[in-house]
MARLO-489826 format. One line per field, with one value per residue: residue number from 1; residue in three letters; x, y, z of N, C-alpha, C in turn. Coordinates in steps of 0.2 Angstrom, whole numbers, plus 5000, padded with zeros to 4 digits. Each point is the difference from the previous one (the first is absolute). Example, Ala and Ser with C-alpha at 12.3 -4.5 7.8 and 13.67 -1.06 7.14 Angstrom:
2
pami <- 1/2
dopa <- ALA/SER
nx <- 5066/4998
ny <- 4972/5005
nz <- 5039/4996
cax <- 4996/5004
cay <- 5006/5006
caz <- 5000/5001
cx <- 5004/4996
cy <- 5006/5005
cz <- 5000/5003
***
This chain:
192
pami <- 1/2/3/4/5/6/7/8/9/10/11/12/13/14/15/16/17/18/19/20/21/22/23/24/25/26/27/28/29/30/31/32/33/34/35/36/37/38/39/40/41/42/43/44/45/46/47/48/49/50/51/52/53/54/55/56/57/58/59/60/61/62/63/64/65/66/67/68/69/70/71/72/73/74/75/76/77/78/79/80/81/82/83/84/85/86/87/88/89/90/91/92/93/94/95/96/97/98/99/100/101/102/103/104/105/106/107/108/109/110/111/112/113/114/115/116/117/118/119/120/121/122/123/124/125/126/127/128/129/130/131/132/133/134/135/136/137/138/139/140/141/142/143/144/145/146/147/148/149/150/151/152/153/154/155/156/157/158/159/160/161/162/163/164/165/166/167/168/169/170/171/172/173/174/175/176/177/178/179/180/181/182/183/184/185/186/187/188/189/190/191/192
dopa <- UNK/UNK/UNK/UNK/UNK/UNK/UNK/UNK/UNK/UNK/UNK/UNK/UNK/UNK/UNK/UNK/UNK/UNK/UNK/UNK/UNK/UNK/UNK/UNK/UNK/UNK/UNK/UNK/UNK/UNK/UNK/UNK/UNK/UNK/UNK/UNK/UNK/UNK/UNK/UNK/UNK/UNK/UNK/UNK/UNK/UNK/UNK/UNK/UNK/UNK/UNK/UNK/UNK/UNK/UNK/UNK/UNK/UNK/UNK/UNK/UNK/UNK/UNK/UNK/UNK/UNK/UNK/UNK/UNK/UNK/UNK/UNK/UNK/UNK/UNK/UNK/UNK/UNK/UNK/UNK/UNK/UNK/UNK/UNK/UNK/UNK/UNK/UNK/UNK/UNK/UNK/UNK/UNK/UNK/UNK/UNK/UNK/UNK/UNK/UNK/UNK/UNK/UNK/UNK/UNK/UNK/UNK/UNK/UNK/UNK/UNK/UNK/UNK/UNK/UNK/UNK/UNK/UNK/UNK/UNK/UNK/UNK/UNK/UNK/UNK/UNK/UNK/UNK/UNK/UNK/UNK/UNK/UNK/UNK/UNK/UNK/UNK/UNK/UNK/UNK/UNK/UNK/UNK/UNK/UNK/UNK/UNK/UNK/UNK/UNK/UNK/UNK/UNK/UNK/UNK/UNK/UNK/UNK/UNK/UNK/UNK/UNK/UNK/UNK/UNK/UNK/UNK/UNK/UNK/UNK/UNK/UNK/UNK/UNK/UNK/UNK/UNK/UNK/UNK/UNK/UNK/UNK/UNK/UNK/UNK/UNK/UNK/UNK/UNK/UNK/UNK/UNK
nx <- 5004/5006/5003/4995/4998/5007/5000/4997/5002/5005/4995/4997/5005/5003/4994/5002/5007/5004/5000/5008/5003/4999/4996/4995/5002/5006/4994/4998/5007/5003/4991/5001/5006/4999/4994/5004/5008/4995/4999/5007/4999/5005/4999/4998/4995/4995/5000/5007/4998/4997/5006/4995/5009/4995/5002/4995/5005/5005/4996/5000/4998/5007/5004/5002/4995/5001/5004/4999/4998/5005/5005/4993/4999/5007/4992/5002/5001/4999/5005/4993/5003/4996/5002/5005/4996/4992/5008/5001/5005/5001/5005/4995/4994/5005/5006/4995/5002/5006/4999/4994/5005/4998/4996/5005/4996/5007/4995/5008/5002/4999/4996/5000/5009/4997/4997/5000/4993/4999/5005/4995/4995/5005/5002/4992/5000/5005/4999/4992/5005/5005/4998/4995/5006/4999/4997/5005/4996/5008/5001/5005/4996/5002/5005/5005/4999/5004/4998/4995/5003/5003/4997/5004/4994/5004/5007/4996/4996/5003/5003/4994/5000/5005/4998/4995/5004/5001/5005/4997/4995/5003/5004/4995/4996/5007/5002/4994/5004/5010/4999/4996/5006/5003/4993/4998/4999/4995/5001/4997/4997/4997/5003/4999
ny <- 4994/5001/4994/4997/5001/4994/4992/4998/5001/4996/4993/5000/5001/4995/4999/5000/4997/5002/4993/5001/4996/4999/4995/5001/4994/5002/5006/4996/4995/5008/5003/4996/5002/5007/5001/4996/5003/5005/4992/5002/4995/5005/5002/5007/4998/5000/5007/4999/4999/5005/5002/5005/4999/5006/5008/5003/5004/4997/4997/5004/5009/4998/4999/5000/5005/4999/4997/5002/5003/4998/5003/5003/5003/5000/5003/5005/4997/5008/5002/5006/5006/5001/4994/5006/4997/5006/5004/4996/4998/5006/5003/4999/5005/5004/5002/5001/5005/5003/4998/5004/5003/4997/5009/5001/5006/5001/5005/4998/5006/5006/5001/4992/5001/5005/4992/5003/5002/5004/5002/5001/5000/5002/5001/5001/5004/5002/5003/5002/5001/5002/5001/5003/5003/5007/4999/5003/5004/5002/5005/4999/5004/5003/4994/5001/4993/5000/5008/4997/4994/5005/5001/5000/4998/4998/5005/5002/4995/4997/5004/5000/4994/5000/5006/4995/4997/4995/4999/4997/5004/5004/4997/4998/5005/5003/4997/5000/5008/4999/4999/5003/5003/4994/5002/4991/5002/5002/5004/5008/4999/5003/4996/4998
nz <- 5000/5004/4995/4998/5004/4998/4998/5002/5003/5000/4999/5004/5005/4992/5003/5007/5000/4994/4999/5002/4996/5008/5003/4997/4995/5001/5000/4996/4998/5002/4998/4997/4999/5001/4994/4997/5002/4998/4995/5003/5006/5000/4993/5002/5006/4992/5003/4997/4992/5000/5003/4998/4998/5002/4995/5004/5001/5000/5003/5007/4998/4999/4999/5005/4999/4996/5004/5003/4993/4998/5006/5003/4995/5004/5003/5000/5005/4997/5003/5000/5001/4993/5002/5000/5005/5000/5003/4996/5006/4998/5005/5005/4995/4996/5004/5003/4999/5000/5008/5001/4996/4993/4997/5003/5000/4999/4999/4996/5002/4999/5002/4998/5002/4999/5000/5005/5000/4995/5002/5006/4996/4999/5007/5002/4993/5001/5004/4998/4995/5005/5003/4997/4996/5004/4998/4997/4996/4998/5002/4995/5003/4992/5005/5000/4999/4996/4997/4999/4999/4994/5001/4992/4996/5005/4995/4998/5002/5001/4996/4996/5002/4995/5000/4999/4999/5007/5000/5006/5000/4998/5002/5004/5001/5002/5003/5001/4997/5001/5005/4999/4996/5007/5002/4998/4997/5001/4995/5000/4994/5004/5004/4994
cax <- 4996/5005/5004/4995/5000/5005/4998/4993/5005/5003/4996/4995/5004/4999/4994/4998/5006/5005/5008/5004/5004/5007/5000/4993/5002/5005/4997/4995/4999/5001/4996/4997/5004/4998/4993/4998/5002/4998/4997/5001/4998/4999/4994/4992/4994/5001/4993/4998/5009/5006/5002/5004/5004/5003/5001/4992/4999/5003/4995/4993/4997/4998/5003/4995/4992/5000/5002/4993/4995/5004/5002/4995/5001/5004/5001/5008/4999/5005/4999/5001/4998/4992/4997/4998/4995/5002/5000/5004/5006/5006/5004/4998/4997/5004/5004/4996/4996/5006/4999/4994/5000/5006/5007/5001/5000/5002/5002/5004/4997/5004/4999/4999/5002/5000/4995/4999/4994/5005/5005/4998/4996/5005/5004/4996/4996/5008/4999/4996/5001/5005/4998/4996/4999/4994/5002/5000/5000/5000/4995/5004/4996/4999/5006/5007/5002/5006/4999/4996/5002/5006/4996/5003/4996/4995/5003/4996/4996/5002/5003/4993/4998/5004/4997/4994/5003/5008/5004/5000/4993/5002/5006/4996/4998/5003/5001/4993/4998/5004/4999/4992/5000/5003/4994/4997/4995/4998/5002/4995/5005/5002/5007/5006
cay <- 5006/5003/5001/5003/5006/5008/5002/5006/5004/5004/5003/5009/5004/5000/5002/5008/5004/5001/4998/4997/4995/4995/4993/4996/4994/5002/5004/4993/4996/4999/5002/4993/4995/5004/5000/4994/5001/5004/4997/4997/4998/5006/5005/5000/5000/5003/5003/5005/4996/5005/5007/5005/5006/5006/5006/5001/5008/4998/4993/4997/5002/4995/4992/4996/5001/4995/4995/5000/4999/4993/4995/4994/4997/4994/4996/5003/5005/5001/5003/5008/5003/5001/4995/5001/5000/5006/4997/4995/5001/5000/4996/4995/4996/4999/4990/4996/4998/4997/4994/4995/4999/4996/5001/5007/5002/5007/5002/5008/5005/5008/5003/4994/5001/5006/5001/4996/4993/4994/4997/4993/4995/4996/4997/4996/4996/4998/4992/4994/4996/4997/4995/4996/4998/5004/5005/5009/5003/5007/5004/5007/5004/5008/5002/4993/4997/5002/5006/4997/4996/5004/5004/5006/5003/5001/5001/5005/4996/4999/5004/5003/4993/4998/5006/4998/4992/5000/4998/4996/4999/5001/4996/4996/5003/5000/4993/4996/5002/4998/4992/4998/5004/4997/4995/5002/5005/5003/5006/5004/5003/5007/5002/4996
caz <- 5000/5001/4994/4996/5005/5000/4992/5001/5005/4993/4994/5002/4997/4996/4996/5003/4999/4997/5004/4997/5000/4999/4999/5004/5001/5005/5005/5003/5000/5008/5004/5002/5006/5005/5001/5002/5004/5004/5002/5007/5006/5003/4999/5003/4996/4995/4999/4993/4995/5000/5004/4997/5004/4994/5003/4995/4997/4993/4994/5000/4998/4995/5000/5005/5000/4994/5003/5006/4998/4999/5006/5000/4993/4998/5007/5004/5006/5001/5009/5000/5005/5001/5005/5007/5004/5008/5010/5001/4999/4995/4998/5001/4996/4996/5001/5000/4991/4997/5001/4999/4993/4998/4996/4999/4992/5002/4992/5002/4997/5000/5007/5004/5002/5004/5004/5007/4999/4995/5002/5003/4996/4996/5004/5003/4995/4999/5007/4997/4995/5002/5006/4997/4992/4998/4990/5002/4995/4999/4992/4999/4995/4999/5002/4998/5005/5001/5004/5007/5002/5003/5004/4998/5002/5006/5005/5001/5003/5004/5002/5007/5003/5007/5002/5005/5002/5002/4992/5000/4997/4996/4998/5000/4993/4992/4998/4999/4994/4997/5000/4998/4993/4996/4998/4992/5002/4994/4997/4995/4994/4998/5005/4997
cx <- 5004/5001/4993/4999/5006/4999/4994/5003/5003/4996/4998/5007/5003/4997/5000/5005/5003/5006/5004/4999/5004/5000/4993/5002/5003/4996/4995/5002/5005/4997/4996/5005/4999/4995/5000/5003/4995/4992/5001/4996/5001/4997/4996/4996/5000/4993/5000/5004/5005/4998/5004/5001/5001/5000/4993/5002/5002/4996/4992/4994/5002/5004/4994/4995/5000/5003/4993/4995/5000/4997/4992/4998/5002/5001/5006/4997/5008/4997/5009/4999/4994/4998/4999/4995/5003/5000/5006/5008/5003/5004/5001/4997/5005/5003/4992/4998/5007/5002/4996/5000/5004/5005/4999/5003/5004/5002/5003/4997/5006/5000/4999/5003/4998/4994/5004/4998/5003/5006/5000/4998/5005/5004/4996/5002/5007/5000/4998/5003/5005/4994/4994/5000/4995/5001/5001/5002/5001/4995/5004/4995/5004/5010/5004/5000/5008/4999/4999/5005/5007/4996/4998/4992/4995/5005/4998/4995/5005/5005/4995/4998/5007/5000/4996/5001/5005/5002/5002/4995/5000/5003/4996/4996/5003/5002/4995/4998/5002/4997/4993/5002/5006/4998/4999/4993/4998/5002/4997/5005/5000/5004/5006/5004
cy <- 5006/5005/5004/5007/5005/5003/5005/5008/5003/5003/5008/5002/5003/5003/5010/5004/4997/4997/4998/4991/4997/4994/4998/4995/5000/5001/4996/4996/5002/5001/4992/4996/5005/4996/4991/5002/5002/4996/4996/5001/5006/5004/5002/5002/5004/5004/5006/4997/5007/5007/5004/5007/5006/5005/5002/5005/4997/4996/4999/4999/4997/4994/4996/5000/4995/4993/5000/4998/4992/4993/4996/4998/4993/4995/4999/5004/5003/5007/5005/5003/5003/4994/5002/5003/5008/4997/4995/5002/4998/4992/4992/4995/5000/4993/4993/4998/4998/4992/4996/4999/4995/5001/5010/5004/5007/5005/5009/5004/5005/4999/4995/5003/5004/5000/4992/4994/4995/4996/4998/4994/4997/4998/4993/4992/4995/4994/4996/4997/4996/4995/4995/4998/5003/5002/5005/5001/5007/5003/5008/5005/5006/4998/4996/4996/5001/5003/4998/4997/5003/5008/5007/5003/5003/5003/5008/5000/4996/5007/5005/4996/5002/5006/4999/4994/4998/4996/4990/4996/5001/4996/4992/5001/4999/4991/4998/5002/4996/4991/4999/5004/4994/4992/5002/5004/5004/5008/5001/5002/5010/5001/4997/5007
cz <- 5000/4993/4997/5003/4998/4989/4999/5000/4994/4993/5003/5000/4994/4996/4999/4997/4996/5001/4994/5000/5001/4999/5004/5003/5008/5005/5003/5003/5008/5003/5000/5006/5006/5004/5006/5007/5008/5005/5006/5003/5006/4998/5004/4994/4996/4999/4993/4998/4998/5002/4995/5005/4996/5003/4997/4997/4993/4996/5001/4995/4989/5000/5006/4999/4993/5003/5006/4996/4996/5003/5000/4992/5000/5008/5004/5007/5004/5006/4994/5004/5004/5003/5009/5003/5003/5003/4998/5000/4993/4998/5004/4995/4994/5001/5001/4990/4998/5002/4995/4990/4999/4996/5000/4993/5002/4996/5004/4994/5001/5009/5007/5005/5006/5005/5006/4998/4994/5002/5006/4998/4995/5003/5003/4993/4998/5009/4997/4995/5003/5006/4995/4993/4996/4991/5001/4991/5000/4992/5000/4997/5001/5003/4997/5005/5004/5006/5009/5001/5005/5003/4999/5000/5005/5007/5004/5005/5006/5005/5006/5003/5008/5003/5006/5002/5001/4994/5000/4998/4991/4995/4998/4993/4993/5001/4999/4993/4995/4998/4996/4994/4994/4998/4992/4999/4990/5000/4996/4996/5002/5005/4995/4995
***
């Protein structure tokens, strides 16, 4: 169910944006040895098949609104952030949805960076891959992977972070960055 769930996945992404090619073949066939991996016995329980991690100022209102409207089309239950209940903690309820997914959809942008919440939620979505075999699909929109990966793009964003945050918190952040950009992942052709 896993694998079907992440092909799917990529079809809607595909579908929405413009990507180069590098090797489908390739992209599938490690998201099927992923997929199988994540069906371990420590899993918890699985109340979304994916968690999309985004910056909204940068996508909501297009990239993702077109993916949200997707997602039940192709009986995908995915946990946006518009699933938060008033009243409910934050960040209590965020790590309970990244738990509770089987596969995390992390899509960088210009501005991912410069928000807190985002790189929490990437740092949450990065444990889960290492403790539970979680699928974490990066989505380079609008950035070079490179760029993210070497930070180049987000060094502006970090530089007012560590402003408001001790720099060990910090540090945590840019490796959760570094680590989830050197995943195989998809790339919009207008960052190319």
């Amino acid at each position: 169910m896993n694998f079907v769930i992440v092909c799917i996945l990529l079809m809607l992404l595909r579908s929405h944006l413009n990507f180069y090619e590098e090797s489908n073949t390739f992209i599938v066939n490690k998201l099927k040895g992923v997929a199988e991996k994540a069906m371990s016995n420590n899993t918890p329980q699985s109340k979304y098949d994916v968690f999309v991690s985004f910056r909204g100022e940068d996508i909501r209102h297009n990239f993702l609104s077109h993916l949200v409207k997707a997602f039940p089309q192709k009986q995908i239950n995915a946990f946006v952030d518009d699933k938060l209940k008033k009243g409910d903690d934050i960040s209590h309820s965020l790590v309970e949805a990244i738990e509770g997914s089987l596969i995390s959809l992390v899509i960088f942008s210009k501005n991912y960076a410069s928000s807190h919440w985002c790189l929490e939620e990437l740092v949450k979505i990065m444990e889960c891959k290492e403790k539970y075999g979680q699928i974490v699909i990066p989505v380079f929109y609008g950035v070079d992977p490179r760029d993210v990966r070497n930070q180049k793009s987000y060094e502006n964003a970090f530089s007012e972070l560590e402003k408001r945050y001790n720099s060990s918190e910090v540090q945590i952040w840019k490796q959760a960055l570094k680590n989830s950009a050197k995943l195989s992942g998809i790339t919009s052709s207008s960052s190319r």
